[in-house]
PLY file of the C-alpha trace (Angstrom):
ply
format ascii 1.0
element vertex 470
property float x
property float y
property float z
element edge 469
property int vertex1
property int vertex2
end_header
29.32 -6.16 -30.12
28.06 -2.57 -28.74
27.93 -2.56 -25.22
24.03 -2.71 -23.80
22.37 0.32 -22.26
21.43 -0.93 -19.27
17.60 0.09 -18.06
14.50 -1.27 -16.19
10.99 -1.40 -17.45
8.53 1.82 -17.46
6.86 1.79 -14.18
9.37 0.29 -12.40
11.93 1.84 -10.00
15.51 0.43 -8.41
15.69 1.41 -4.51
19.21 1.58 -3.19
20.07 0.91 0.43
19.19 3.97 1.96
15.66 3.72 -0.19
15.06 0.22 0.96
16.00 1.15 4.99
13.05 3.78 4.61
10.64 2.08 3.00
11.41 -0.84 5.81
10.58 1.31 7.88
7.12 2.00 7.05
6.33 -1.84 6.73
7.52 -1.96 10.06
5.25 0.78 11.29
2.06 -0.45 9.38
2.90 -3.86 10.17
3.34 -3.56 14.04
-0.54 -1.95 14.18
-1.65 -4.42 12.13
-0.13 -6.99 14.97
-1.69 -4.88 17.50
-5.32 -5.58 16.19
-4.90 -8.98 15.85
-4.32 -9.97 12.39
-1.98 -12.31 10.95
0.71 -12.93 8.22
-0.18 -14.46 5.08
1.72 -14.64 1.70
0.41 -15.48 -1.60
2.10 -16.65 -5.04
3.01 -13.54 -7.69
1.13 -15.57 -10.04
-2.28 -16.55 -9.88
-4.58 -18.55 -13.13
-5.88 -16.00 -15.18
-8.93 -17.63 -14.64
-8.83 -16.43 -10.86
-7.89 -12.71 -11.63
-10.11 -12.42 -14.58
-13.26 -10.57 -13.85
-13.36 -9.41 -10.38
-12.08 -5.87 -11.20
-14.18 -4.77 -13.84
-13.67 -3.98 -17.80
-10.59 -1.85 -16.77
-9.30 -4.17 -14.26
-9.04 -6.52 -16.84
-7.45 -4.40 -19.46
-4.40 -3.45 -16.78
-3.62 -7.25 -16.17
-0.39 -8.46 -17.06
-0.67 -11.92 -18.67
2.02 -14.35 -18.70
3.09 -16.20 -21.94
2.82 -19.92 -21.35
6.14 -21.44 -21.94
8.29 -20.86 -25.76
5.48 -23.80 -26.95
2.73 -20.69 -27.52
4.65 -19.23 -29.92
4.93 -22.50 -31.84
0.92 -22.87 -31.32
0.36 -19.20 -32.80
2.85 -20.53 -36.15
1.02 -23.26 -36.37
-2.52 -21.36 -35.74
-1.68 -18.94 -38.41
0.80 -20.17 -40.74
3.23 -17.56 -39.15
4.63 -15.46 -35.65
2.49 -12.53 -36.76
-0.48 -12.12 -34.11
-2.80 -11.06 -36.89
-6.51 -11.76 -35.49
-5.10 -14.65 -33.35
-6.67 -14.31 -30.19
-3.84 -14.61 -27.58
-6.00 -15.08 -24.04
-6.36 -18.56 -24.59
-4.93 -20.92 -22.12
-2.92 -22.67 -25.00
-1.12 -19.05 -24.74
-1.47 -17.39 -21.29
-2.99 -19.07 -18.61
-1.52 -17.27 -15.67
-1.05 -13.27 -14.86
0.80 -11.26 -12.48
-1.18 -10.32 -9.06
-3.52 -7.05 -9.92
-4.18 -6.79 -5.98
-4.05 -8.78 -2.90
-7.71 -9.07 -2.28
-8.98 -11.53 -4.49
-5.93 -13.30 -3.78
-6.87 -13.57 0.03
-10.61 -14.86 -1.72
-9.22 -17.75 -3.24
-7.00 -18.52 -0.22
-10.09 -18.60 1.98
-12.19 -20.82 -0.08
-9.24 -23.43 -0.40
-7.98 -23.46 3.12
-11.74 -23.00 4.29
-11.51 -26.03 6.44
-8.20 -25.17 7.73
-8.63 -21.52 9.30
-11.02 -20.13 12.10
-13.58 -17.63 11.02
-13.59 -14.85 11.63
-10.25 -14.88 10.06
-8.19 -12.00 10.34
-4.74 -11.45 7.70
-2.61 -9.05 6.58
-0.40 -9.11 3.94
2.12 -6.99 2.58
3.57 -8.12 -1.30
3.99 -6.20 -4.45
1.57 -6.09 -7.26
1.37 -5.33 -10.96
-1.05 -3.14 -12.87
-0.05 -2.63 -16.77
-1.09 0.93 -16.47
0.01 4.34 -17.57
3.03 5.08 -15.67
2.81 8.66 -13.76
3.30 10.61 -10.74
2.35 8.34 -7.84
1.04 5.62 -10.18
3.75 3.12 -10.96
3.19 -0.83 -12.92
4.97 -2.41 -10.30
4.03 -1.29 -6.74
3.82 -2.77 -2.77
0.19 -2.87 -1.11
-0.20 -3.39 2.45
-3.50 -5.06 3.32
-5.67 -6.07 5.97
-8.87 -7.92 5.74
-11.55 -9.50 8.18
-13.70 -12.57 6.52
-16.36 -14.22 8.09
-18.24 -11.77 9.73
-20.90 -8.67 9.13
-20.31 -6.89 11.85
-19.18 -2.93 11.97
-17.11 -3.18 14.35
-14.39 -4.39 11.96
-14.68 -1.41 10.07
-14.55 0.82 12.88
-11.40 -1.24 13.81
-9.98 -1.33 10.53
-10.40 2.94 10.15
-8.45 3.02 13.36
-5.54 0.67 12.01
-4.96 3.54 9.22
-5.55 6.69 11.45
-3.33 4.94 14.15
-0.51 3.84 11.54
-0.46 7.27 10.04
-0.31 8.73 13.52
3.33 6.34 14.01
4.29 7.99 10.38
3.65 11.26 11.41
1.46 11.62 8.66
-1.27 14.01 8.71
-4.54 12.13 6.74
-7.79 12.37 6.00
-9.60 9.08 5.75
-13.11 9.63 3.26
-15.87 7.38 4.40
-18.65 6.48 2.39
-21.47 3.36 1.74
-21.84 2.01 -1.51
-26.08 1.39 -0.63
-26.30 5.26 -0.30
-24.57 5.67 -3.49
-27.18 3.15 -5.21
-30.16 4.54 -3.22
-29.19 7.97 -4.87
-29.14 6.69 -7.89
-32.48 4.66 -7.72
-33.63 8.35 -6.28
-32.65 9.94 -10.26
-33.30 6.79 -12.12
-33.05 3.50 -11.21
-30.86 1.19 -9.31
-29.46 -0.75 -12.46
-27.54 1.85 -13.58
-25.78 2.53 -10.63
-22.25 1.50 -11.74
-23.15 4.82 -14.81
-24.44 7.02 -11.86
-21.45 6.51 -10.02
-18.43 6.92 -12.64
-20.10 10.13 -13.43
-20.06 11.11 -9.74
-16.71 10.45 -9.20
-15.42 13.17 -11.65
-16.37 15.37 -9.23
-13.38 16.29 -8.29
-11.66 16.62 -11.31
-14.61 18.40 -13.73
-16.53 20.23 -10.64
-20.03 20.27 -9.90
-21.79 22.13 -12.44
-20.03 19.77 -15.09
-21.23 16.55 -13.34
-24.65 17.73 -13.10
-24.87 18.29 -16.98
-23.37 14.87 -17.37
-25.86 13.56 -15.24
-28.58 15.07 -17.13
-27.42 14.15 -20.68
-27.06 10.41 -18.76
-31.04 10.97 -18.19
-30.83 10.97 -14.76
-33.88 13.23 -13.13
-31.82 16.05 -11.57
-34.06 18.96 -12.38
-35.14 18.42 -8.84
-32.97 17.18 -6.52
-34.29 17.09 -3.23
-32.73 16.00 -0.43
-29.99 14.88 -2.40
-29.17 18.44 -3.50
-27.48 18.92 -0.27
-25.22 16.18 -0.61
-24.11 17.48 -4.26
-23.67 20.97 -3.12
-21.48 20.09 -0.51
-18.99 18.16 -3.23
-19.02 21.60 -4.70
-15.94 24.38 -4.66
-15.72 24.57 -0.85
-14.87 20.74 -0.42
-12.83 19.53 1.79
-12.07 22.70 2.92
-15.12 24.19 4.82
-16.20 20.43 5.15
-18.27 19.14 8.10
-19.42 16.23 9.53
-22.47 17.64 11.05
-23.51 19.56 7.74
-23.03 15.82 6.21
-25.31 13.61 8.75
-28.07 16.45 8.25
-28.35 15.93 4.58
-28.34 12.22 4.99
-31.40 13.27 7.67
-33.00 14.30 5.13
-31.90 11.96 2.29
-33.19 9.24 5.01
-36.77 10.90 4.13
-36.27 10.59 0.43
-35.86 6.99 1.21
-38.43 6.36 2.98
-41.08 7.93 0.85
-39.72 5.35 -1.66
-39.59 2.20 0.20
-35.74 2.08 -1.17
-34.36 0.24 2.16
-30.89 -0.58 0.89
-30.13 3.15 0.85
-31.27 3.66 4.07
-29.58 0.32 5.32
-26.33 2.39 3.81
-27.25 5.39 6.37
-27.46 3.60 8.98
-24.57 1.70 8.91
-22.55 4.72 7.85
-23.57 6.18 10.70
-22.91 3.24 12.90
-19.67 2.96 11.60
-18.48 6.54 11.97
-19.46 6.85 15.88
-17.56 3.58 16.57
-14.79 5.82 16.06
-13.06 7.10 19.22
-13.52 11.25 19.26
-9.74 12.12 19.07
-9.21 10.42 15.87
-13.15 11.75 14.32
-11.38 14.56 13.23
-9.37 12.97 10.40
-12.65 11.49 9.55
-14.29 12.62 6.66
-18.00 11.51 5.69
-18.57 11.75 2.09
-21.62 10.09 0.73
-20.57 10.62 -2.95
-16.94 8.67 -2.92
-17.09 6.15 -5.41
-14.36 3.61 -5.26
-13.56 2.19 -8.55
-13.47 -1.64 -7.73
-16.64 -3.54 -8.90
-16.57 -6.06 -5.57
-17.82 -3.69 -2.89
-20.69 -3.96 -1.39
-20.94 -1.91 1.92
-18.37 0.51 3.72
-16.37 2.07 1.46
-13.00 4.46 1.99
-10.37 6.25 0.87
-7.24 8.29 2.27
-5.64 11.03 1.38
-2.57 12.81 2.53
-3.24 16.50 3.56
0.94 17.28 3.23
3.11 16.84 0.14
2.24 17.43 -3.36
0.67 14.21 -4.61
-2.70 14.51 -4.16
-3.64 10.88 -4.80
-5.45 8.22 -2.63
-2.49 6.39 -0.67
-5.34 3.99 1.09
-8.33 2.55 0.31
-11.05 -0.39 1.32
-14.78 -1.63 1.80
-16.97 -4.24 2.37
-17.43 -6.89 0.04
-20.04 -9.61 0.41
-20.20 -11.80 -2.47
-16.43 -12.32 -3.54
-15.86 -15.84 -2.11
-19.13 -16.48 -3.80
-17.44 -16.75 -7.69
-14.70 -19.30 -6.03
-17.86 -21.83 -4.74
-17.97 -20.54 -1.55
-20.81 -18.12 -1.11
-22.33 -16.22 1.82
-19.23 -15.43 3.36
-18.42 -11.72 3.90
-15.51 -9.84 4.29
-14.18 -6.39 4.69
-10.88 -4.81 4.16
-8.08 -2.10 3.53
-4.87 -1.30 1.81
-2.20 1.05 2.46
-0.19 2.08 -0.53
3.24 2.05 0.04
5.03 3.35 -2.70
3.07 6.86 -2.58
3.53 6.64 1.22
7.03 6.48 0.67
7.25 9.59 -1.81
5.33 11.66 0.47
7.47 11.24 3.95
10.41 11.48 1.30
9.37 14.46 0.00
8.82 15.73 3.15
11.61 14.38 4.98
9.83 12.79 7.25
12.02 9.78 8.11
14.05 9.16 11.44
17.39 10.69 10.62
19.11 7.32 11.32
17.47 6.07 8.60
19.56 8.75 6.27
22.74 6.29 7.09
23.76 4.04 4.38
25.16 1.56 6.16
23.86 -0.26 9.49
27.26 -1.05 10.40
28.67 0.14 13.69
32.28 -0.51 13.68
35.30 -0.56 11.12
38.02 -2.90 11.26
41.26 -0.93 9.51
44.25 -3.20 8.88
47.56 -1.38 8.28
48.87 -4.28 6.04
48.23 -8.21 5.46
49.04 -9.37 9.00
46.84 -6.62 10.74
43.78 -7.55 8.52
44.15 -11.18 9.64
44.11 -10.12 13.01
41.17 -7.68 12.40
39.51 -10.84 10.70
39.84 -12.88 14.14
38.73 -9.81 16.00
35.77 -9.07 14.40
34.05 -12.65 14.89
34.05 -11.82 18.55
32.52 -8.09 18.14
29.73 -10.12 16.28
29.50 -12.19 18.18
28.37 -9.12 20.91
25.62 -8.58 18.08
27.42 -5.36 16.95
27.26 -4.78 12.89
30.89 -4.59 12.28
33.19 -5.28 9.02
36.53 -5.54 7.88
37.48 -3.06 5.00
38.73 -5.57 2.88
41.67 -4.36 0.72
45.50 -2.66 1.82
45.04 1.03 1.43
45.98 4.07 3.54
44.03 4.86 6.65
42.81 7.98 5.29
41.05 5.94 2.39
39.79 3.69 4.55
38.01 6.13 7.03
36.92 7.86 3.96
34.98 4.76 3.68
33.34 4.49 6.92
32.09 8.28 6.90
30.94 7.84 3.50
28.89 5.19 5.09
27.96 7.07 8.30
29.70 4.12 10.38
30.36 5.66 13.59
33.37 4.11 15.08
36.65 2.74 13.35
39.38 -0.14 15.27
42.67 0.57 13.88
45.49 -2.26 13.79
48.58 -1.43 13.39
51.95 -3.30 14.36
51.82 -1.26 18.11
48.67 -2.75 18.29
49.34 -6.32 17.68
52.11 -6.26 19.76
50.33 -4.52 22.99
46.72 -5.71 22.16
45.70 -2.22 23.07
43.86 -1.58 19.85
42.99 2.47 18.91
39.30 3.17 18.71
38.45 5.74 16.71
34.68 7.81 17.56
34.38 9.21 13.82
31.45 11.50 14.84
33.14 13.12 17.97
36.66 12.94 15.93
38.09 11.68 19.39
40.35 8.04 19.96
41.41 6.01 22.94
43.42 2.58 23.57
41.23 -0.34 24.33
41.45 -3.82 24.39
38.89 -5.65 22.44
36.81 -6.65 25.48
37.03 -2.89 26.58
35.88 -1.89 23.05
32.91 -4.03 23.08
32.15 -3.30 26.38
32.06 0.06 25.37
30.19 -0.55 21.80
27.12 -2.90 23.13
0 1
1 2
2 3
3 4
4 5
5 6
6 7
7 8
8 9
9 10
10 11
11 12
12 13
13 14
14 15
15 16
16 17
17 18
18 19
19 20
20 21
21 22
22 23
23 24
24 25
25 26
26 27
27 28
28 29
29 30
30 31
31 32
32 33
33 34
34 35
35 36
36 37
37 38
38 39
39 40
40 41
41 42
42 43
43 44
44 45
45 46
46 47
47 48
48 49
49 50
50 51
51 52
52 53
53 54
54 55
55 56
56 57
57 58
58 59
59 60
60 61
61 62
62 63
63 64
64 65
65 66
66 67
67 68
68 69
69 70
70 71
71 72
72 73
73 74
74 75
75 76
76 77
77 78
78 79
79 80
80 81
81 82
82 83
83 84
84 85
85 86
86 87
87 88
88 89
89 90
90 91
91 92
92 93
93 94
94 95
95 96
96 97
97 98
98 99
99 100
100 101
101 102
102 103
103 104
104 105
105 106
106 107
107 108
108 109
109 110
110 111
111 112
112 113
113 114
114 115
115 116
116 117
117 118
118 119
119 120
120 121
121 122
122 123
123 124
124 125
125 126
126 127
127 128
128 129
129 130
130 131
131 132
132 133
133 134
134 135
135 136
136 137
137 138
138 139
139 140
140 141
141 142
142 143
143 144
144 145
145 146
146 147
147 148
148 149
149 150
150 151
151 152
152 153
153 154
154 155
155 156
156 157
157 158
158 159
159 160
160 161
161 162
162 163
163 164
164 165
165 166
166 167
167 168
168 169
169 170
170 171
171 172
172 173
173 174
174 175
175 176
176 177
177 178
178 179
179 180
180 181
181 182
182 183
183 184
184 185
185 186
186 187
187 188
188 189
189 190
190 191
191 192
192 193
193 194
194 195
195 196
196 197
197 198
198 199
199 200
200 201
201 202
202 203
203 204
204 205
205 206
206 207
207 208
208 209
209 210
210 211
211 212
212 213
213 214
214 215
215 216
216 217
217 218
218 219
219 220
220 221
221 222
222 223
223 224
224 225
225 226
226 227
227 228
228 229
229 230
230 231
231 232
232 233
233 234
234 235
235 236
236 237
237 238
238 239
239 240
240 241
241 242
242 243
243 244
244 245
245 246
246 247
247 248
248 249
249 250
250 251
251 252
252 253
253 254
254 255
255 256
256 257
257 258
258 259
259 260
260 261
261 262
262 263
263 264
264 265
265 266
266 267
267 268
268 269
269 270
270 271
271 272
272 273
273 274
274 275
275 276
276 277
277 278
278 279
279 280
280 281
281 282
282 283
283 284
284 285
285 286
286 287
287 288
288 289
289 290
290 291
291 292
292 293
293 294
294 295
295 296
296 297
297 298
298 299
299 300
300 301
301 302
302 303
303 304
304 305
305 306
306 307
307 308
308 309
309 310
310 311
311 312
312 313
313 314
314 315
315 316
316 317
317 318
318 319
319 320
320 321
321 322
322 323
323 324
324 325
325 326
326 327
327 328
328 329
329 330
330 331
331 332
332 333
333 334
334 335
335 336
336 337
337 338
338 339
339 340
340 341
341 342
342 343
343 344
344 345
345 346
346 347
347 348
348 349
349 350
350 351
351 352
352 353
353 354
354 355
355 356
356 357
357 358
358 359
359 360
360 361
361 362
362 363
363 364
364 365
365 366
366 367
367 368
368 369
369 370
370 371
371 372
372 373
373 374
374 375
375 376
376 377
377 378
378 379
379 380
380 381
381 382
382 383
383 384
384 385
385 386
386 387
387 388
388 389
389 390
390 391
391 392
392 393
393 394
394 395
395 396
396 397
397 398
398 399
399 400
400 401
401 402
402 403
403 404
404 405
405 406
406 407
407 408
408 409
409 410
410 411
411 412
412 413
413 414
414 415
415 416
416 417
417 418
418 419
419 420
420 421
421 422
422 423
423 424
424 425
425 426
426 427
427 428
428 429
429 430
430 431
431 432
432 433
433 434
434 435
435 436
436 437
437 438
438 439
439 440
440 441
441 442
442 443
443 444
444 445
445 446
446 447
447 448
448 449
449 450
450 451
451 452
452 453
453 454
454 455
455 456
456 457
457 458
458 459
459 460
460 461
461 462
462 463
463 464
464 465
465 466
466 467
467 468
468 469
């Protein structure tokens, strides 16, 4: 038989120990802010019923899910079904075939945790979470089918102040990355009031896809797409300002100030047209935005025309972006949504949240080489045990309990080679100090400690050593 070529599926990656040590340590970063502001570990299943996933993300959403094959029995059902394996016009989302999928994100997860626990946790009720997920996209640049999100959410109550909070917990994670962001802030309402403004409110979701190609088409090109839509933007009003400023000078030349006078205005528009939800959107916008502290405003950036794709928002919506490194896409993103606990039976109950991407997070500090340099070290191992035949090893063996027992990272190398070989090792793994054993030392018990960084060596006994080690 041919020997396999070995591979992993598209979208996937491998990450080796060095890999893994870095992307540790941005869990660790995000994950001691999210401890900072309260909020508390939770863990869902990788699988969740179809029935729970199905849905909530829209027509796309539901295209990128992965479904899982019930056991080998759905096979036998299609046979049977059809008179044969061929799928033909079977219909394979049945539960007799796939009742369960892979996790598309953690948020509707966290939904269906709240509504079965509901009389087990204290609202508000404050998680985060931090788990891989699956999308059966397009693999690219940045996007990838299997991928970590790092999430924080606030159920059970409307106020802004967990936004504000929640836009600190990115700039202030970002900030321990050394990450220079911008975080875009938006309100869905505003979004629909526009859209009520140039047609009507029903076709909002329309209005809104088309507005987010603003950044990829430009402005004239959205404005003829909004026309051909029949939207009413020969005159544009107060809204004009708003569009012009998503035009070739964004970000940019981009200002707050220039922002909260065309939603001044656009307040106006509003008014003359009794459309309250849009000026409900202003206002808590605007609340929102000066709960942040001034120092981190900066890295603030109000746009009233981002349009996150997710059907479930309701409110607040945001999105970050990385001003350094050459991936452009969002590496953060979150809102409000009211009604999700409502399709699990448990309506009324809102909730707000965010997620950190940490796969693109990753490539960008990578990219950048942004990481502590200790991370660059393969190995977390402090000290190598070098035996200079069979009877030194077994010594080395005994010896290195106790350095463990110090809590020093130390090993044995395990196999009877020259001590050139075997320091070969321990620089090839950046491991900074090596014990050598040799029959001198075994007979004093003045062992030779080698400091493979400075290149220099004294004679130690083993307390001495890990006196001198801890």
């Amino acid at each position: 038989m041919a020997a396999q070529k070995p591979s992993i599926p598209s979208g996937t990656r491998d990450f080796g120990p060095e890999q893994v040590q870095k992307r540790k340590y941005v869990l660790t970063q995000i994950e001691e802010v999210f401890k900072l502001h309260g909020f508390m570990p939770l863990e869902t299943p990788t699988m969740e019923n179809l029935s729970t996933l199905e849905g909530k993300y829209g027509e796309e959403g539901d295209r990128l899910l992965f479904r899982i094959l019930n056991s080998g029995d759905a096979f036998k059902t299609m046979k049977e079904k059809n008179g044969s394996e061929k799928i033909g016009d079977f219909d394979f989302r049945p539960a007799h075939v796939s009742e369960k999928g892979l996790r598309y994100d953690l948020t509707v997860p966290f939904a269906r945790y709240v509504v079965m626990n509901r009389n087990h946790i204290t609202l508000p009720f404050k998680r985060y979470q931090m788990q891989p997920v699956w999308r059966a996209d397009r693999p690219q640049k940045g996007r990838y089918r299997e991928f970590w999100q790092c999430d924080a959410d606030v159920v059970g109550s409307d106020s802004l102040l967990n936004e504000a909070d929640l836009l600190l917990i990115y700039l202030e994670a970002f900030q321990k990355l050394g990450l220079e962001v911008i975080v875009r802030l938006n309100n869905r309402k505003i979004l629909e009031g526009m859209a009520t403004l140039h047609g009507e409110r029903t076709r909002f979701v329309e209005f809104a896809t088309i507005i987010d190609k603003m950044d990829k088409i430009g402005y004239a090109a959205v404005m003829d797409e909004l026309h051909k839509a029949g939207f009413d933007m020969q005159s544009l009003n107060a809204s004009e300002k708003i569009f012009s400023i998503r035009s070739d000078d964004f970000p940019n030349d981009y200002q707050n100030n220039v922002v909260l006078g065309a939603l001044n205005d656009l307040e106006i528009e509003f008014e003359k047209r009794n459309i309250d939800f849009g000026l409900m959107g202003i206002e808590e916008l605007k609340t929102a935005f000066n709960l942040i502290p001034e120092p981190f405003r900066k890295n603030v950036m109000l746009d009233p025309l981002l349009a996150r794709g997710l059907s479930y928002y309701t409110g607040i919506i945001c999105e970050v972006v990385s001003n350094e490194g050459s991936l452009k896409s969002s590496i953060g993103g979150g809102g409000r949504y009211d009604n999700l606990t409502g399709v699990f039976g448990m309506p009324g109950i809102s909730g707000v949240g965010i997620s950190f991407g940490l796969d693109r997070i990753y490539d960008i500090l990578d990219e950048l080489k942004r990481f502590p340099e200790s991370l660059n070290k393969v190995s977390g191992t402090k000290v190598l045990l070098c035996g200079m035949d069979s009877a030194a090893q077994q010594v080395a063996f005994s010896l290195v309990q106790l350095i463990r027992k110090a809590g020093i990272a130390s090993e044995v190398y395990p196999d009877q080679k020259k001590l050139g070989k075997q320091l070969d090792f321990a620089n090839a793994l950046h491991i900074p100090f090596a014990v050598i054993i040799g029959e001198n030392e075994m007979k004093s018990g003045q062992l030779t400690l080698k400091n493979l960084t400075a290149g220099t060596q004294e004679s130690l006994n083993i307390e001495q050593i890990i006196k001198k080690l801890s």
